[in-house]
C-alpha positions in Angstrom: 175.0 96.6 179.9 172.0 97.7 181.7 171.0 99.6 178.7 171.2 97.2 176.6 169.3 94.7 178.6 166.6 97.5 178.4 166.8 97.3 174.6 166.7 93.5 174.5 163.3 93.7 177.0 161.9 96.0 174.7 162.7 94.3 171.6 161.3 91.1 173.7 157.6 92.6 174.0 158.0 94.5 170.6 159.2 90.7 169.1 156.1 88.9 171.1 153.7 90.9 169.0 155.7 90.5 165.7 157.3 87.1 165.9 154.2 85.5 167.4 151.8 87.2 165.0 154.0 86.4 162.2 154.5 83.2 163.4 150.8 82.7 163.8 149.9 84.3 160.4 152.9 82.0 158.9 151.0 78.8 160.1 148.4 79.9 156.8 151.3 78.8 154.9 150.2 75.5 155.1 146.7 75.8 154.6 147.5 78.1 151.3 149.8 75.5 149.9 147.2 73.0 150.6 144.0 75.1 148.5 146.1 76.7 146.3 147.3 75.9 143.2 151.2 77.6 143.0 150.0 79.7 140.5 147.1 80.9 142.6 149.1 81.5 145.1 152.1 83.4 142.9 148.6 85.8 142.9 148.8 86.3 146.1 152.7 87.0 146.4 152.3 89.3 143.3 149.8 91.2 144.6 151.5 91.3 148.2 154.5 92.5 146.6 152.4 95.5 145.0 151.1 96.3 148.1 154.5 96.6 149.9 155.2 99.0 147.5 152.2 101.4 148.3 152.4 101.1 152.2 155.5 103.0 151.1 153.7 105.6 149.0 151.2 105.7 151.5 153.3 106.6 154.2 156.0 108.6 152.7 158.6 108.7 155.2 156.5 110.4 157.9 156.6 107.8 160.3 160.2 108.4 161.2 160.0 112.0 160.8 157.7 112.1 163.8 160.0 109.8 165.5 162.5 112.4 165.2 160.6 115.5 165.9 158.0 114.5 168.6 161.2 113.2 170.5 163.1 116.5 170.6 159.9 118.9 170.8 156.5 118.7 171.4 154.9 115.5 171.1 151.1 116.5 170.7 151.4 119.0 168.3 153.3 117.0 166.1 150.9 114.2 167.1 148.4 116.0 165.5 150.3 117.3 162.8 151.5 113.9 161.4 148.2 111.8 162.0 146.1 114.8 160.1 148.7 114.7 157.4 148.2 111.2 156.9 144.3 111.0 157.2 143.7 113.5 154.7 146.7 112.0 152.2 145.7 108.5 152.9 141.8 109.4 152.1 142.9 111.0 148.3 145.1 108.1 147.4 142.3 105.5 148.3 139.8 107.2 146.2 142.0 107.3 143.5 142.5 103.4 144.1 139.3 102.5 144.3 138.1 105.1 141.3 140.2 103.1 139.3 139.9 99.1 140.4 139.1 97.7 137.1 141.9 100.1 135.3 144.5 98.7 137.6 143.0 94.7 137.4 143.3 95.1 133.7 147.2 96.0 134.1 148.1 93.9 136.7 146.9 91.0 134.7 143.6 90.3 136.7 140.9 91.8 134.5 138.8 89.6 136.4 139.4 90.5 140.1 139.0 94.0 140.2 137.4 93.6 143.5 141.1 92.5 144.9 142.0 96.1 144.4 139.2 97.5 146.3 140.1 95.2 149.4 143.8 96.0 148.9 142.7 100.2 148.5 140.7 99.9 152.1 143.7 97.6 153.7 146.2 100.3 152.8 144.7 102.9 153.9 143.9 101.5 157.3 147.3 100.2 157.7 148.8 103.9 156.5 146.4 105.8 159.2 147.4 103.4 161.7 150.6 103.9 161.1 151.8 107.4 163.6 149.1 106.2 166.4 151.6 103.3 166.7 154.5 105.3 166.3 153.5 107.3 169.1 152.8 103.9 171.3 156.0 102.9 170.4 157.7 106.3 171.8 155.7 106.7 174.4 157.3 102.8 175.7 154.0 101.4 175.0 154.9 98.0 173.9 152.1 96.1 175.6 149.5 98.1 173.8 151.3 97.9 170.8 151.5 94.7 170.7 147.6 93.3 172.0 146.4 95.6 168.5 148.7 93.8 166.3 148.3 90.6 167.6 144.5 90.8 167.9 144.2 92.1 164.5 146.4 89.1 163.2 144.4 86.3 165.1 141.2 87.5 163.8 142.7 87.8 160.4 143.9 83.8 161.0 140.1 83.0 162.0 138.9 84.8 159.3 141.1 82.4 157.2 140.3 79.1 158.8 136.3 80.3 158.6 136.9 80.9 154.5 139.2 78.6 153.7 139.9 75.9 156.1 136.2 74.7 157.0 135.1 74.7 153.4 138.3 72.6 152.2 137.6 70.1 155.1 133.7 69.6 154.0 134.7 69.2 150.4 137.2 66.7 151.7 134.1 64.5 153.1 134.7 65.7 156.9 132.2 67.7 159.2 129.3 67.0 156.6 126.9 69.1 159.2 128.4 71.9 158.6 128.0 72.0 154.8 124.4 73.9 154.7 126.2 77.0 156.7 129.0 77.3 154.7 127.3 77.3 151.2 125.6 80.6 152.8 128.9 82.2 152.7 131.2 80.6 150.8 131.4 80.9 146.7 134.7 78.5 145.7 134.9 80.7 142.6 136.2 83.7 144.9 139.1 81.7 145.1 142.0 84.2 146.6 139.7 87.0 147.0 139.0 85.5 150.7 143.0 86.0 151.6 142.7 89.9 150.8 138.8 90.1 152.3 140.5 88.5 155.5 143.0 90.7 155.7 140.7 93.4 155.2 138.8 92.4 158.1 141.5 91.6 160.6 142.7 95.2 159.9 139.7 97.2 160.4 140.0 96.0 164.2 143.2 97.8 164.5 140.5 100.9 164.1 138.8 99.8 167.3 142.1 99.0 169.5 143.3 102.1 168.6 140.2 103.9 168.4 141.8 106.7 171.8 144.6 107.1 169.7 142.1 108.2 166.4 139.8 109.7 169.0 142.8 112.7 169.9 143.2 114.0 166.6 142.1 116.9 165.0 142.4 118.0 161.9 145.3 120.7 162.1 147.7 122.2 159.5 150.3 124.6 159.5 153.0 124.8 156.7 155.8 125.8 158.9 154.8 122.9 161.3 154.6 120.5 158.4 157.8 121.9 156.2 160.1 120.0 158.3 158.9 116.8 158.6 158.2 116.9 155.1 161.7 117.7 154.1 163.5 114.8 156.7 160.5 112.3 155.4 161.1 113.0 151.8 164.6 111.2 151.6 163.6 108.8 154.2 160.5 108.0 151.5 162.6 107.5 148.6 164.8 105.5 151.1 161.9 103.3 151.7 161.0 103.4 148.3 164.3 101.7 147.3 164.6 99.4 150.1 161.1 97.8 148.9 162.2 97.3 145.7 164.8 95.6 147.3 162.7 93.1 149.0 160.2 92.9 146.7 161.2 93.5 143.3 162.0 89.5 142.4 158.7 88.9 143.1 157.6 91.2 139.7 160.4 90.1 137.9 160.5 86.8 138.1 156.8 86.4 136.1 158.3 88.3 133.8 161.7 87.8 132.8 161.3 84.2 133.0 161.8 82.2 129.8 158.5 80.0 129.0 159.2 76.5 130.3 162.3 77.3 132.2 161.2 75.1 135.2 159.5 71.9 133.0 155.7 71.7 134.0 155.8 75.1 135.8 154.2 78.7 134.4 156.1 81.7 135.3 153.2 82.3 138.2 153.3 78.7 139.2 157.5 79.3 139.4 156.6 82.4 141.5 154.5 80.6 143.4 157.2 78.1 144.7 159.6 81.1 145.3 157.3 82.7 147.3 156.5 80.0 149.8 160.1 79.5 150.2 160.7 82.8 150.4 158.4 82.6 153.3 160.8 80.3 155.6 163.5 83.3 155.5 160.6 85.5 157.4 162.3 84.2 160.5 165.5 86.1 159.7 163.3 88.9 158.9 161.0 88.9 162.1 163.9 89.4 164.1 164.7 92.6 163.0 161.7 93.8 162.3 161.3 93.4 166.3 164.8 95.2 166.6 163.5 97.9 164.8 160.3 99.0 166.7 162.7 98.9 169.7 166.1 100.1 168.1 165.2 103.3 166.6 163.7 104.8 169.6 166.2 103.6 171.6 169.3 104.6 169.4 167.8 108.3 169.2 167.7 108.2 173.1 171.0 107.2 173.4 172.5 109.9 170.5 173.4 112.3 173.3 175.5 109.7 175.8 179.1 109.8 175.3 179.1 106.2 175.3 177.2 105.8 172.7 179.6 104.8 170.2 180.2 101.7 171.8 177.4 101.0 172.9 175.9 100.9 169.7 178.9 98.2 168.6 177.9 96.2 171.0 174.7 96.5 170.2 175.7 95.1 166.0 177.9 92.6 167.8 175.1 91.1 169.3 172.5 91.4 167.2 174.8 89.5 164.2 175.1 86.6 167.3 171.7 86.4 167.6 170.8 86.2 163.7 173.3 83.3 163.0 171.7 81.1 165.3 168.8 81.5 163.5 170.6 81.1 160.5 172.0 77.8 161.1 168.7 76.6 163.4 166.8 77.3 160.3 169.1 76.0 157.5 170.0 73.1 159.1 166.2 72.0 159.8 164.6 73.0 156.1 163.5 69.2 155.4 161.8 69.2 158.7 160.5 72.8 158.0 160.0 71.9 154.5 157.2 69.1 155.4 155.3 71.3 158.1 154.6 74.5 156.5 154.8 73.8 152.1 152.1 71.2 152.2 152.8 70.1 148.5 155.9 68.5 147.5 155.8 71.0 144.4 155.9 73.7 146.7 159.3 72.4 148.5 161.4 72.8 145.0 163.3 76.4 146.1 164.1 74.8 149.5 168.3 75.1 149.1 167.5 78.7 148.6 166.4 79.3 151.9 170.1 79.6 153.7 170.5 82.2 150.9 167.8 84.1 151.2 168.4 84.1 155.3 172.0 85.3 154.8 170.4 88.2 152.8 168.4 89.4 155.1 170.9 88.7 157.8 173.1 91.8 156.0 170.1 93.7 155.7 170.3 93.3 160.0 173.4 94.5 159.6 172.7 97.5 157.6 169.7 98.6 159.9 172.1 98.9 162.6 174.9 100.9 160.6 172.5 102.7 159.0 171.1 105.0 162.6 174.4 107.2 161.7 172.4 109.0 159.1 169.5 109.9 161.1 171.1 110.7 164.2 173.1 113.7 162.1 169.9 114.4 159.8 171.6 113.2 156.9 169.0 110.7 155.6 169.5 112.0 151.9 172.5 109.2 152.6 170.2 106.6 153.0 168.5 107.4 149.9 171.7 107.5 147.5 172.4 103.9 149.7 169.2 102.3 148.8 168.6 103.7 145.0 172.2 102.2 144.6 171.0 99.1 146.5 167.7 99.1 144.2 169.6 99.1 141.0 172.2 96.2 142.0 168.8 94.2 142.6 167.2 95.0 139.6 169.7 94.6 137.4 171.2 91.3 139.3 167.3 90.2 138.6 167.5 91.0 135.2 170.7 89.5 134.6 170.6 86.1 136.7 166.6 85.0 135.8 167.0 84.6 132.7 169.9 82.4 133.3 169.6 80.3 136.2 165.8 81.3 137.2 164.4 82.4 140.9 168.1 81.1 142.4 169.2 84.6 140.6 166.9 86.4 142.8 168.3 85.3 146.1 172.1 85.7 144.9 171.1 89.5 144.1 169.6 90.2 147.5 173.1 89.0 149.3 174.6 91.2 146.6 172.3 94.2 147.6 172.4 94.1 151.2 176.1 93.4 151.3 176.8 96.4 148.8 174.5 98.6 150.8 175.9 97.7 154.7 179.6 98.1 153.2 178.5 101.6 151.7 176.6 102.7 154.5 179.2 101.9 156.8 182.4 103.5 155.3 180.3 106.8 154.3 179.5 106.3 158.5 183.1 106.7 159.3 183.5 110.4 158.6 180.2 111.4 160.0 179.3 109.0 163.5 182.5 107.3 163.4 181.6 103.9 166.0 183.6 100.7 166.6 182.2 98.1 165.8 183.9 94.5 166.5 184.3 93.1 163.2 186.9 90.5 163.7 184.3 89.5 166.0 181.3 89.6 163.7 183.3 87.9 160.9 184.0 85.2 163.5 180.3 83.9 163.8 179.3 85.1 160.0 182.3 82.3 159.4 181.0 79.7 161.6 177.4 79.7 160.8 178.0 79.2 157.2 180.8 76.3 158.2 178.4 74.8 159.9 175.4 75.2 157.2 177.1 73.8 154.4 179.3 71.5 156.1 177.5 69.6 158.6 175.4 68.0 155.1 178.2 66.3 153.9 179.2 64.5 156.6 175.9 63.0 157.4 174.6 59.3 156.1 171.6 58.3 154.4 170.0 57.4 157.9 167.1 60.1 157.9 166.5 59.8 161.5 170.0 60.1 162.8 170.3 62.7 160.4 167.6 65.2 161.6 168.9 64.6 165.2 171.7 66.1 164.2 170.3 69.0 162.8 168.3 69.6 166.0 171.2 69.4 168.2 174.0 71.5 166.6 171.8 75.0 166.9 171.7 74.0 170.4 175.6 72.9 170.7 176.2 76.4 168.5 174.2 78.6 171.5 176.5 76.8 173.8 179.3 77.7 172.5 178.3 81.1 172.3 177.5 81.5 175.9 180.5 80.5 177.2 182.9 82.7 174.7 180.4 85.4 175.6 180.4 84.8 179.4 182.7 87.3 180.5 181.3 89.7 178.2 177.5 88.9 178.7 177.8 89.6 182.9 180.8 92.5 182.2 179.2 95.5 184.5 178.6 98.6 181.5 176.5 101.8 181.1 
């Protein structure tokens, strides 16, 4: 148990920086849903969703490839390896980008905002050379570090946003009238979205100076046989990543364009992304929590490979985890209307709201295939994660293509439970033969049960009383962590490696 209260502490700092700056970045929600139009702001997911794609491209696997190698060898030389790698890659690909920003407007369907692909070229590429100095951090048990550069990055970004955004929407609005000659020097309300990306842009390039020791230590070195290796275990681990993006982010192409033309009466296929995408948003709390698990799980499970425990320990470690994500499955189900209100300012906005518990369940099997899926590294067999993910990739895109044509963005959620289901089944069966590891299912199944019980049923029992109602829903997440602490008492204090 010690162990994994050293995992959880970790994952605690790691989640600070994550969950906080998520959590403070989410709180734009509401001030995009307030100046934007939805199908302004289906710009933004679009071109969000595009940009997922290229951090991919951008890094190409060889994040995890220096996990693996600087942790069994030595860790400045592939330090130096890696970060030069990605410098010089990172540099050719952003020419290219920039070369070629009206080209790319044109086909994206913005002929008129080819300066959002010069702000999206430059965020890229600081975000991709960032990228192994906070690998490293995160190897070296660096969390703290780690996370005062992401979160000071973030709340600058968040300034940036109330300074372009905020103050100018409040003067319009007939408040703070002083402050209406300063802003005009700045502000042009034609640039619209631009000043999300330009934000962004901004709040990044101060990564450059947090990390700026970390940039400082490299120097430009190459050798092949150096390089071979973590090319080859990056490569699947690329197209892995590939295949998990499209994945996550693939709906968000789609949807603009497989939609029939006045599916959703008054709404454009943008304006229809637009909705999806804010709700999409509320299922990011599902999705911060494993993000936080990750920057502390994979170090962690490639410390542990070697400990003849391990097996177990990494059970306990799914068995857990799944606990921890159906509480905030059913905190966050049971509370949309309340959620709902606070962060999708206009009531168009709140129209995908019953897809949220979907969406969260989704992602909740992705959690679940993060943690089966270490098997694969651990034995150097990524090239399973790849065949895992392309299959993953083509359930979602053909779900997609299937199910929007037919019953609209709800299709889009039902295929990312199909994916990630399809994908942690896969990956954990092909497991067996290779890292076999027993997890507690009957366990697992237990709370998966429960959660959704309590999601779906808990609604129809409850009046019309709107009051009482959302009392309820406040104080069943905390009578569900109840009983969770006292089924897992014996467990929770049991004296363990």
């Amino acid at each position: 148990m010690n162990l994994l209260k050293k995992l959880a502490g970790e994952t605690a700092v790691y989640g600070i920086s994550s969950i906080v700056g998520r959590m403070l970045n989410y709180l734009l929600v509401p001030l995009y849903t307030t100046v934007f139009m939805d199908s302004e702001y289906g710009v933004v997911t679009k071109l969000y969703a595009y940009v997922a794609f290229f951090n991919i491209v951008y890094t190409y696997g060889m994040e995890t490839a220096f996990f693996r190698f600087a942790s069994k060898g030595d860790l400045s030389k592939t330090y130096q390896m890696a970060a030069s790698l990605m410098l010089v890659s990172s540099t050719l690909i952003t020419a290219v980008l920039l070369l070629n920003a009206q080209p790319i407007a044109n086909y994206l369907g913005q002929p008129d905002q080819a300066h959002l692909v010069t702000f999206l070229g430059i965020i890229l590429y600081i975000d991709a050379i960032a990228a192994i100095p906070f690998a490293r951090l995160r190897l070296e048990n660096k969390p703290m570090t780690f996370a005062i550069a992401k979160l000071g990055a973030i709340v600058f970004t968040i300034f940036l946003n109330l300074m372009f955004l905020l103050l100018p929407y409040l003067v319009e609005q007939g408040f703070m009238p002083s402050l209406k000659s300063w802003i005009n020097l700045y502000y042009r309300k034609d640039f619209g979205v631009g000043y999300v990306f330009l934000a962004n842009l901004l709040g990044n390039a101060l990564i450059l100076l947090f990390l700026r020791k970390y940039f400082m230590q490299i120097r430009l070195q190459f050798s092949w046989d150096k390089l071979k290796p973590l090319l080859i275990y990056g490569l699947p681990i690329f197209l892995m990543g590939l295949a998990g993006i499209a994945n996550e982010q693939a709906d968000k192409l789609l949807i603009p364009a497989l939609l029939p033309p006045d599916f959703y009466e008054g709404t454009s296929s943008m304006g229809a992304l637009g909705i999806y995408g804010a709700s999409f948003k509320l299922s990011i709390f599902m999705l911060l929590a494993i993000q936080a698990f990750r920057y502390a799980g994979e170090p962690f499970f490639f410390s542990q490979a070697d400990n003849r425990e391990a097996p177990e320990l990494f059970a306990k470690v799914l068995y857990y985890f799944v606990i921890t994500c159906t509480v905030i499955l059913v905190t966050v189900s049971l509370n949309l209307d309340l959620l709902g209100k606070v962060f999708l300012r206009q009531a168009a906005y709140r129209e995908a709201l019953f897809l949220v518990p979907i969406l969260l369940f989704g992602k909740l099997l992705f959690g679940i295939y993060v943690n089966i899926s270490i098997w694969f590294k651990l034995v150097d067999k990524t090239l399973v994660g790849t065949y895992i993910s392309l299959i993953g990739a083509t359930i979602t895109i053909l779900a997609n293509i299937v199910m929007i044509p037919l019953i609209g963005y709800t299709g889009s959620a039902i295929a990312s439970v199909l994916c990630y289901g399809s994908m942690a089944v896969l990956c954990y069966y092909w497991g067996r033969k290779h890292f076999p590891i027993p997890y507690h299912w009957k366990g697992i199944f237990m709370y998966l049960v429960i959660s959704l019980g309590l999601i779906y049923a808990i609604p129809l029992i409850q009046g019309d009383n709107t009051g009482v109602n959302n009392l309820i829903n406040l104080m069943i997440p905390l009578t569900y962590i109840g009983a969770i602490y006292l089924i897992e008492k014996r467990n929770l204090y049991a004296k363990t490696t």
